[in-house]
BAVO-375430 format. One line per field, with one value per residue (C-alpha): residue number from 1; residue in one letter; x, y, z. Coordinates in steps of 0.02 Angstrom, whole numbers, plus 32768, in hexadecimal, padded with zeros to 4 digits. Example, Ala and Ser with C-alpha at 12.3 -4.5 7.8 and 13.67 -1.06 7.14 Angstrom:
2
n: c(1/2)
res: c(A/S)
x: c(8267/82AC)
y: c(7F1F/7FCB)
z: c(8186/8165)
***
This chain:
74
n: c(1/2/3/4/5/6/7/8/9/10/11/12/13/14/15/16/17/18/19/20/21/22/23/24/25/26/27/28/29/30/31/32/33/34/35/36/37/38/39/40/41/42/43/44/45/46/47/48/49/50/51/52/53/54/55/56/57/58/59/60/61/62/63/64/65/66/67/68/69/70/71/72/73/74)
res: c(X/X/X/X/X/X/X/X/X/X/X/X/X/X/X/X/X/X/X/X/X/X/X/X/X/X/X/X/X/X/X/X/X/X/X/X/X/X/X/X/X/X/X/X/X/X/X/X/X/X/X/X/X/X/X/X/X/X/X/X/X/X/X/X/X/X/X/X/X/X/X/X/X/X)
x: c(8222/8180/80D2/80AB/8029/7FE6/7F95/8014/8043/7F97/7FCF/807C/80D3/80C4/8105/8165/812C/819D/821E/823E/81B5/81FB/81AE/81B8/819E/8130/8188/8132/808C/8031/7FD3/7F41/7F41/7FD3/7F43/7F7A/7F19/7F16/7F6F/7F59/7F05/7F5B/7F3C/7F99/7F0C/7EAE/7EDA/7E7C/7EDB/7E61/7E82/7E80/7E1A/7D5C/7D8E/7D80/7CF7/7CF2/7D34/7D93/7E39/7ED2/7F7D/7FD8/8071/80D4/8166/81CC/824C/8221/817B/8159/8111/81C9)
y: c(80ED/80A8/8061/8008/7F9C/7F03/7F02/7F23/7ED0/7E69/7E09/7DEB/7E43/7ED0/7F06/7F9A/7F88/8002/7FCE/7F30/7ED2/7ECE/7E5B/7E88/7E53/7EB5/7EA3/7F43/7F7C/8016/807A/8106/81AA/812F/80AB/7FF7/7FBD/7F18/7F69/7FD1/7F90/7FFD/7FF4/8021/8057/80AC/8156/810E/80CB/8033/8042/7F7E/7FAB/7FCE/8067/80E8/8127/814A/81FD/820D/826E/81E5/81F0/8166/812E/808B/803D/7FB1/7F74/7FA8/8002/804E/80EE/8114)
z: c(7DD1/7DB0/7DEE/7E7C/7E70/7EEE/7F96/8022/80AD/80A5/800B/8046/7F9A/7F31/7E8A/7E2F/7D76/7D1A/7C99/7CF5/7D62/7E1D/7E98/7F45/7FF4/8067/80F9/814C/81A3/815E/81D2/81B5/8218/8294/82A1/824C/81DB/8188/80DB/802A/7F8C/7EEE/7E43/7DB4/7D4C/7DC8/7E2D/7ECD/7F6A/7FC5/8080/80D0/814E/81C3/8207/8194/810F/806B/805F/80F7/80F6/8146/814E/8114/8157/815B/81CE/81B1/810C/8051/8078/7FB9/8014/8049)
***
C-alpha cells in the first residue's frame, strides 16, 4: 500500500513510494472514456490527476481505464 507517483506509460516507469520505494515498468496504455491517450501525470503531493492528452478540457468528467501488465489503476 502506498502512493503512486510518476507519469504513466509516457515516461516509461512509475513509482509506489510507501515504506519501500518500488520502481516500475509501465508496460500498459491508459485510455479516457475507452479513447487512448498518450498517459497520466500523478503527484504525490497533489490530489489532481494530469490527463496526457488534446482531447479533453479542464473540468470534463472521463473514465479512466488502463489495459496491459502492472497498470497501478488495477
Amino acid at each position: 500500500m502506498g502512493f503512486v507517483d510518476g507519469g504513466f506509460p509516457h515516461y516509461g516507469y512509475y513509482a509506489c513510494i510507501g515504506k519501500n520505494l518500488k520502481m516500475n515498468p509501465a508496460n500498459f496504455e491508459v485510455f479516457a472514456n475507452d479513447m487512448k491517450i498518450k498517459g497520466l501525470g500523478v503527484y504525490c503531493n497533489f490530489p489532481y490527476v494530469k490527463l496526457i492528452s488534446n482531447r479533453f478540457n479542464e473540468g470534463d468528467v472521463v473514465k479512466i481505464t488502463c489495459k496491459g501488465d502492472g497498470c497501478p489503476l488495477l
